[in-house]
C-alpha positions in Angstrom: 0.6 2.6 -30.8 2.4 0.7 -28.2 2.0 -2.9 -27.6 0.7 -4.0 -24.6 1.0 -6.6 -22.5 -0.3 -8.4 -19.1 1.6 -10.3 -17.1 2.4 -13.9 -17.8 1.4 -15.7 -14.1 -2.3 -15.5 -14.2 -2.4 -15.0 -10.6 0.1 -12.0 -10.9 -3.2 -10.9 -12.7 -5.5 -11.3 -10.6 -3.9 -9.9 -7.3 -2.2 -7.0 -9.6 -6.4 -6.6 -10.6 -8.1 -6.8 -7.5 -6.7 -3.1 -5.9 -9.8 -2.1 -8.5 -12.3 -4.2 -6.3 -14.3 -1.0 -4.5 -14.3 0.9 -7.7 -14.1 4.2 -7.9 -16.6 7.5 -7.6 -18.3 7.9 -11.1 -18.7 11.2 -10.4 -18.1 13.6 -7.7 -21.7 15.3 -7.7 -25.0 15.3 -5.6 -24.4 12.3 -3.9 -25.3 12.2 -0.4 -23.9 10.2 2.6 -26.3 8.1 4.1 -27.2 8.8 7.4 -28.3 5.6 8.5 -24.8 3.9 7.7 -23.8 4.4 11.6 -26.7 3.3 13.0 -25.9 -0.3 13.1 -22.7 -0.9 14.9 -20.7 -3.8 14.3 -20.1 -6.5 16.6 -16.1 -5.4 17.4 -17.8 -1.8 18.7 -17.9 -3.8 22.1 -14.6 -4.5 22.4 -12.3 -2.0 24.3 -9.7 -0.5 22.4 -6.3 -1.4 22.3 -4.6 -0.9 25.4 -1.2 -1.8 24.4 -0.1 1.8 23.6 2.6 3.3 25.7 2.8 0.5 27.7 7.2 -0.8 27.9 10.3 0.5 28.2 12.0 3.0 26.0 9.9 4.9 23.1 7.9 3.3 20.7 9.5 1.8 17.6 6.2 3.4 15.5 6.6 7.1 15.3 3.8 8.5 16.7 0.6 9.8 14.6 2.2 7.3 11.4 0.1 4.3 11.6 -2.2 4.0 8.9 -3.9 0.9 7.4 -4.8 0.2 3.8 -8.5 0.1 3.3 -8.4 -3.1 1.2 -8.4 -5.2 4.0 -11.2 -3.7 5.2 -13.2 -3.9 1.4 -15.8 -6.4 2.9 -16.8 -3.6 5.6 -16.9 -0.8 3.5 -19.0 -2.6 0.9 -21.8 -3.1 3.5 -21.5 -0.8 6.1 -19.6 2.0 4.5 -16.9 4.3 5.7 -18.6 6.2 8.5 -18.6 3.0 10.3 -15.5 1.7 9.1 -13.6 5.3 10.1 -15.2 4.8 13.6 -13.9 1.8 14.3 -10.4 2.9 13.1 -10.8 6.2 15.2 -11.4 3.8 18.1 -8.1 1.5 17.3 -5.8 3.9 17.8 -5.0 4.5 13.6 -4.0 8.1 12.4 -3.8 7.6 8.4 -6.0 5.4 5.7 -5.1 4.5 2.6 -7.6 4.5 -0.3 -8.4 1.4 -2.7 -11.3 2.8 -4.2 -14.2 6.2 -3.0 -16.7 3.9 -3.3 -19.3 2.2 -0.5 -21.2 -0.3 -2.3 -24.5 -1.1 -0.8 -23.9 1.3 1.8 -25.1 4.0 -1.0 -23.3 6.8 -3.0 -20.4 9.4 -1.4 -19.3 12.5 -3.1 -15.4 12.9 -2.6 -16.3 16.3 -0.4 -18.2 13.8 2.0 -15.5 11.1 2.5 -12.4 13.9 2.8 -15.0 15.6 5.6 -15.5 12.1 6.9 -11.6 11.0 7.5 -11.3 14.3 9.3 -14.1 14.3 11.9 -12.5 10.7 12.7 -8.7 12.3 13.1 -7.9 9.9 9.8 -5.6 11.8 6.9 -5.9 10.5 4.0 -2.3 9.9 3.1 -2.7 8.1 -0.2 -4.8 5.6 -2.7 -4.1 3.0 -4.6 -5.2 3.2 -8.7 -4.9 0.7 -11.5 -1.7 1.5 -14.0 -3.5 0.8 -17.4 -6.2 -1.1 -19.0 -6.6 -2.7 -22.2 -8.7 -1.6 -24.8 -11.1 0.9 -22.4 -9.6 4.1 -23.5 -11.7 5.6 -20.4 -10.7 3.6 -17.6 -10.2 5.2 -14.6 -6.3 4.4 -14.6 -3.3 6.4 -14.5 -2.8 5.8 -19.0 -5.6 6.1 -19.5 -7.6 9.0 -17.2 -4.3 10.7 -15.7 -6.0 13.9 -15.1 -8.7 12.6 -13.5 -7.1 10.7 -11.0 -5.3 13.7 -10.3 -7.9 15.9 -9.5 -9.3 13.2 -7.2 -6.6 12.7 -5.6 -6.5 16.9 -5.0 -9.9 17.3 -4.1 -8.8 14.3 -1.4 -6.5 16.2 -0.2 -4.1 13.1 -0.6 0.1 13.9 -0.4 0.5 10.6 -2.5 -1.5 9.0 -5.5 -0.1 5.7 -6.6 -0.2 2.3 -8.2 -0.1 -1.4 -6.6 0.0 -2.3 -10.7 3.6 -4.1 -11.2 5.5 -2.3 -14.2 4.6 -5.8 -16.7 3.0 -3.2 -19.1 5.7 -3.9 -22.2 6.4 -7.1 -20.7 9.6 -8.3 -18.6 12.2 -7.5 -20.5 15.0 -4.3 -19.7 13.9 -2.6 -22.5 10.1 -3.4 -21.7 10.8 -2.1 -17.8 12.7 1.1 -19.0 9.4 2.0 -21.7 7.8 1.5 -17.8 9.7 3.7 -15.9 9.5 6.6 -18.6 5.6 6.0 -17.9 5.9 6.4 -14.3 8.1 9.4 -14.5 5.3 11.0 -16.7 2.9 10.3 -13.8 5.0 11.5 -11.2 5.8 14.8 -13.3 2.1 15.7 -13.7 1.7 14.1 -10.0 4.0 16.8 -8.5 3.0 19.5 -10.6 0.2 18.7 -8.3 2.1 19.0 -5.0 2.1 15.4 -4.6 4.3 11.8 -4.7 3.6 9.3 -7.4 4.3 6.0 -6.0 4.3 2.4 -7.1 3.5 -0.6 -4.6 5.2 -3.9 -5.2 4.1 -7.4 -5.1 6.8 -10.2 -5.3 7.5 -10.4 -8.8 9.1 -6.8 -9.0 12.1 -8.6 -7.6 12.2 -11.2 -10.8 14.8 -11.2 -13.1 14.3 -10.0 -17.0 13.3 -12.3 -19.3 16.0 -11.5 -21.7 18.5 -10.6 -19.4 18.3 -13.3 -16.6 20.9 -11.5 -14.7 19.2 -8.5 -14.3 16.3 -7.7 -11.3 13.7 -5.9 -13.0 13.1 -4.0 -9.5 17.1 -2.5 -10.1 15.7 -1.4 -13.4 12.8 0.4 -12.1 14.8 1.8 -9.5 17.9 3.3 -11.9 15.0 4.4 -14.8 12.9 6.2 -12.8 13.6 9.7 -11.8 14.4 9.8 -7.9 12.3 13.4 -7.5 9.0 12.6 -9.2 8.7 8.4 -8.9 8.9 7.0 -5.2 7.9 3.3 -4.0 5.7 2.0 -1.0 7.4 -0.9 0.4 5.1 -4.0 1.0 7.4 -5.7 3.4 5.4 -9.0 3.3 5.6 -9.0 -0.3 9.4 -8.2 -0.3 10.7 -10.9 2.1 8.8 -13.3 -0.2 10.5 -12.4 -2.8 13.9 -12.6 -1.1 12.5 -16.5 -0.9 11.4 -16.7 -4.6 14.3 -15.0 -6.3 16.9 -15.3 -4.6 18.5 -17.4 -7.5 18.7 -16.7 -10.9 17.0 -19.1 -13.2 20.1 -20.8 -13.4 20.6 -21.3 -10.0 23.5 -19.0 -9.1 22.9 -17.2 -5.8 21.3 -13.7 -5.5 20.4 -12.9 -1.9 19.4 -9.6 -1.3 17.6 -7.8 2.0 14.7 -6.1 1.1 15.8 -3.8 4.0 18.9 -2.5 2.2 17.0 -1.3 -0.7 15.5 1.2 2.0 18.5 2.0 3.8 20.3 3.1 0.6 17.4 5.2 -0.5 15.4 5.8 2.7 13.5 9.1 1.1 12.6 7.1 -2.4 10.3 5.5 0.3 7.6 7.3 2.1 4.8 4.8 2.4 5.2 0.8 3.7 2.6 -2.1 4.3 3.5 -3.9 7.3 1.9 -6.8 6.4 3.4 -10.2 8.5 3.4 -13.8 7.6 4.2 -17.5 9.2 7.1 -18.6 7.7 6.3 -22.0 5.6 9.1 -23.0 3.0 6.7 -25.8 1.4 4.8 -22.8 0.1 5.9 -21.0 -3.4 5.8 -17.5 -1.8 7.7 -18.7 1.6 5.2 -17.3 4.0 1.4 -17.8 4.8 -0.2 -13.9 5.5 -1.1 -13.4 9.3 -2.4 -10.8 11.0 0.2 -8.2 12.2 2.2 -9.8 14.9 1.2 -13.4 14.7 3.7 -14.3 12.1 7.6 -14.4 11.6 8.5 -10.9 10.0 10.9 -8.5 12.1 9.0 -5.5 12.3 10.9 -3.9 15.3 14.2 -4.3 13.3 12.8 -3.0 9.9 11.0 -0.3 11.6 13.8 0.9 14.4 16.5 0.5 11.4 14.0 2.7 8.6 13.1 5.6 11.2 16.6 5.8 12.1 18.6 6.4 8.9 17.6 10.0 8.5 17.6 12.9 10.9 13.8 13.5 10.0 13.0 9.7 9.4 10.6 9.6 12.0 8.2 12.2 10.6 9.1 11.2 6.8 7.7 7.6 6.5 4.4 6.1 6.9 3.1 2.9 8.0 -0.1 1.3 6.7 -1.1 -2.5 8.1 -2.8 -4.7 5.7 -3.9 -8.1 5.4 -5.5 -8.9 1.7 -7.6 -11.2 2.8 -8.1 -11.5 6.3 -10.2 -13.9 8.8 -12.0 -11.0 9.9 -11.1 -7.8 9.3 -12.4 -5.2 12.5 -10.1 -8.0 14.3 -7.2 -7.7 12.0 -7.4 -4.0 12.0 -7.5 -3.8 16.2 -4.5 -6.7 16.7 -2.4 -4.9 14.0 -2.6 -1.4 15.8 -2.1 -2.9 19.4 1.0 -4.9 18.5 2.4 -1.9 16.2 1.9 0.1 19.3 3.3 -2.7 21.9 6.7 -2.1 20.2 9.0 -0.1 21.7 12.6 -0.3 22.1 15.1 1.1 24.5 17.3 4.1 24.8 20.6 3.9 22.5 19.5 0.4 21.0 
């Protein structure tokens, strides 16, 4: 058997833990949406939509129909009120995609996968992908890619999702080269049996995907991941926020010697190893370990124009290959987050021939 390990930092634990907050459907039988779920609408239902959409000069920096938004942020709604009233209010903001954390509505009562698919499309929401834990430790049936691979799989199918992937950082055999490359060969497994499927394996980083190996403190683990993994089954999700922090935290190697990097030039030599992207913003503030306090889209320091305009540019078809999903993990109040995020996406816009 293979050793196992979790990640040193506890609170790369914890946030590398949380995606399994909303759990996950049990089962996929008899369960039935309840109907009463949309009869209390929240207090944001009386605010008009965004009206920022179309509004400028030039065309809009978001390609149209590619905003989406990762359901996490919106785990505290869900949890009570479920996802009819959630997917209302999303309908309403002006979003075209979610992304799953979890099938799950807590109190709000039980949903078969059938039901929530049916759901997203009578709101004009696709499903474009869901995030699930890599492993588990000692539950040889947890609902994780190691350890219940087919069954994620067939959820993912019956979701109808084009992506199934991970926000788990690769810490599995530790942080090490050889501990990354044991990693990768998982991922590519995954991503195999993922396209076998007719979909994308992806993995969602945090910050310390762009540390350097333990043994080898020359070496970013993210190149590792990046040169073991094979191109056409394993892809990435950029979370932007999470990258330009880590361009603060690690850009020196434990011994000090300089090792800038843009998180945008990973992208730009790769653009098609990256379908998915959290555009998640932040107030720069250097007296803080990760560089940046999270804001709601738009309030904070993050060039989103740039990275966006420069992204959807590099490729003839990058405009209809990427996708953009706002998040906040754990914002003020989330209907608010969700509605500022999608009026400023939509504000941006830049002008012919820039």
């Amino acid at each position: 058997m293979s050793r196992k390990h979790t990640p040193d930092d506890p609170e790369l634990a914890h946030r590398l833990s949380r995606r399994g907050m909303l759990g996950v459907a049990a089962g996929t039988t008899a369960a039935a949406l309840v109907g009463s779920v949309a009869a209390t609408a929240p207090a944001a239902a009386a605010e008009p939509a965004p009206a920022a959409r179309g509004k400028g000069r030039g065309r809009p920096v978001l390609p149209p129909g590619r905003l989406g938004i990762q359901l996490y942020s919106l785990r505290d709604r869900v949890s009570t009120a479920g996802f009819a009233t959630v997917f209302r209010e999303l309908e309403r903001y002006g979003y075209d995609e979610i992304e799953f954390a979890g099938y799950t509505q807590g109190s709000a009562g039980p949903i078969t996968l059938a039901q929530l698919k049916k759901l997203a499309h009578d709101h004009g929401l696709n499903p474009i992908g869901s995030h699930v834990g890599y492993y588990d430790n000692g539950n040889p049936n947890a609902y994780t890619f190691a350890q219940n691979l087919t069954k994620v799989l067939d959820d993912a199918e019956a979701l109808g999702l084009k992506h199934i992937g991970t926000a788990s950082g690769p810490f599995r055999y530790g942080s090490t080269v050889d501990g990354w490359k044991r990693a990768a060969e998982d991922f590519n497994t995954y991503g195999e049996a993922a396209r076998a499927r007719g979909m994308k394996f992806y993995q969602h980083n945090h910050a310390e995907e762009f540390s350097f190996a333990t043994d080898k403190p020359s070496v970013r683990l993210y190149d590792v991941l990046l040169a073991e993994t094979d191109p056409d089954h394993v892809f990435l999700e950029m979370d932007i926020y999470w990258a330009y922090s880590a361009q603060f935290r690690f850009g020196k190697q434990v011994d000090g010697t300089p090792r800038p990097f843009d998180p945008l030039d990973y992208v730009l030599k790769r653009p098609h190893r990256y379908p998915l992207f959290h555009v998640k913003d932040g107030v720069r503030d250097d007296s803080t370990r990760d560089g940046y306090r999270m804001s709601d889209v738009g309030d904070g320091d993050i060039d989103y124009k740039r990275f966006l305009s420069k992204v959807t540019a590099r490729t003839h078809h990058g405009r209809r290959y990427h996708h953009w999903q706002a998040e906040h993990d754990n914002p003020a109040e989330s209907y608010a987050f969700a509605r500022k995020s999608s009026a400023h996406l939509h504000s941006l816009r830049e002008r012919c021939g820039d």
